[in-house]
N, C-alpha and C positions, 0 to 999 in steps of 0.2 A: 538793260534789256535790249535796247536797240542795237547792240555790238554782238549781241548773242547769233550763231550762225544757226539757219534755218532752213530745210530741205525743202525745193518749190521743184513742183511738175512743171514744164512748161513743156506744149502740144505745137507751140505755133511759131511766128518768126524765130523770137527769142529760144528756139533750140540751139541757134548758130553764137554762139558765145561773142563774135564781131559784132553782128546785128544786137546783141544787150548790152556790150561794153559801149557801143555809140548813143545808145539810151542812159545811159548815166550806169550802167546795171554791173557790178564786178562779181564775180563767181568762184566759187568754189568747188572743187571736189565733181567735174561731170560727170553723170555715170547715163546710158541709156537705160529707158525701163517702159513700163507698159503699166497703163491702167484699167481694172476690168468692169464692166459695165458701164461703160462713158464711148461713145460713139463721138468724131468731130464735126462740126457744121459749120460751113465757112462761108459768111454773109461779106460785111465791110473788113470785118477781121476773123479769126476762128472764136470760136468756144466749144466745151464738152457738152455735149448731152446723156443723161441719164437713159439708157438703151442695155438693159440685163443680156445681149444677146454680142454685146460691140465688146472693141477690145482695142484703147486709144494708147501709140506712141509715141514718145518723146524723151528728153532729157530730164534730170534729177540733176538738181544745183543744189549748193549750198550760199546761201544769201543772207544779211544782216534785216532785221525788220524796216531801220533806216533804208536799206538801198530800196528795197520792195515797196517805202512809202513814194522815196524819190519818180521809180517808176513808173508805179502806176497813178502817180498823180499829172503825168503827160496829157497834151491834148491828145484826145480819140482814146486812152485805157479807163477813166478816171472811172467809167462805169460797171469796170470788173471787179467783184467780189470775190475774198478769200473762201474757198473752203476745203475739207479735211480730203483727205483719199489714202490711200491706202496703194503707193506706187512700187509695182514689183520690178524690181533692180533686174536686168539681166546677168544671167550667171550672178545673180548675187541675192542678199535677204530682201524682204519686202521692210520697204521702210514707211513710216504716217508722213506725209508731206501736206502744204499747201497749197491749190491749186487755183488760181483765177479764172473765174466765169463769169459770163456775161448772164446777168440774174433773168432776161429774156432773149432767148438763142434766136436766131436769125429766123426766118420761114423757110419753110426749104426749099420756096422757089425762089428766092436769093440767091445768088451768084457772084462771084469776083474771079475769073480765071485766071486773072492776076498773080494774086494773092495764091490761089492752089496751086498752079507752076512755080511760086518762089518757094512754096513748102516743100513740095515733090522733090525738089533740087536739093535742099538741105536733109531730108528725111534720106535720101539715097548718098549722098554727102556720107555722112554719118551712119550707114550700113544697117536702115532698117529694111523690114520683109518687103518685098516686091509688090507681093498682092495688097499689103497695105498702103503701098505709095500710089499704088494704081487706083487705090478702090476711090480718091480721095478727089472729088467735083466742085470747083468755084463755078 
């Protein structure tokens, strides 16, 4: 079961395949895709929030359960939980994947502009919509 490959949303650093392969993290299969009803909020790190009106992008990997234990057993992830989503592929099918969140999302007068300038770069990197790299505040 740990060798089994397994589709993970990732919203945040880890879109940039350099930045997850330095985290121990090896990848499969990227595809870009969009999740609906999950808005981003970016405190120390990002996480999704549940927002029926948002519409969060990112990468779709394919990962072994081992790599995904390796990684988020890091210092600063260890507090991210798996859960289900439902990520739509661009130009492609909507596939079930797993997605890590933070089980309490930042407050949203939390900030890191940091962290939202490293994302913007990679999200435009990687040729997502304009108005979503824009819309996005550490």
């Amino acid at each position: 079961m740990t060798h089994q490959v397994i589709d993970v949303f990732f919203y945040g650093l880890f879109m940039d395949v350099r930045i997850l392969r330095k985290n121990q993290g090896l990848s499969a299969n990227p595809r870009r895709a969009y999740v609906e009803g999950f808005g981003i909020r970016i405190g120390d790190r990002a996480t999704l929030v549940p927002d029926a009106r948002s519409r969060s992008f990112g990468m779709l990997m394919g990962m072994t359960r081992a790599e995904l234990d390796l990684l988020y057993s890091a210092p600063g992830l260890e507090d991210f939980r798996a859960e289900a989503v439902l990520a739509q592929v661009i130009d492609g099918p909507a596939v079930p994947a797993l997605c890590y969140n933070l089980p309490t999302a930042p407050s949203e007068e939390q900030r890191n502009p940091e962290y939202a300038t490293r994302l913007q770069g990679i999200l435009s990197e990687l040729g997502f919509p304009a108005e979503y790299i824009d819309s996005l505040r550490g």
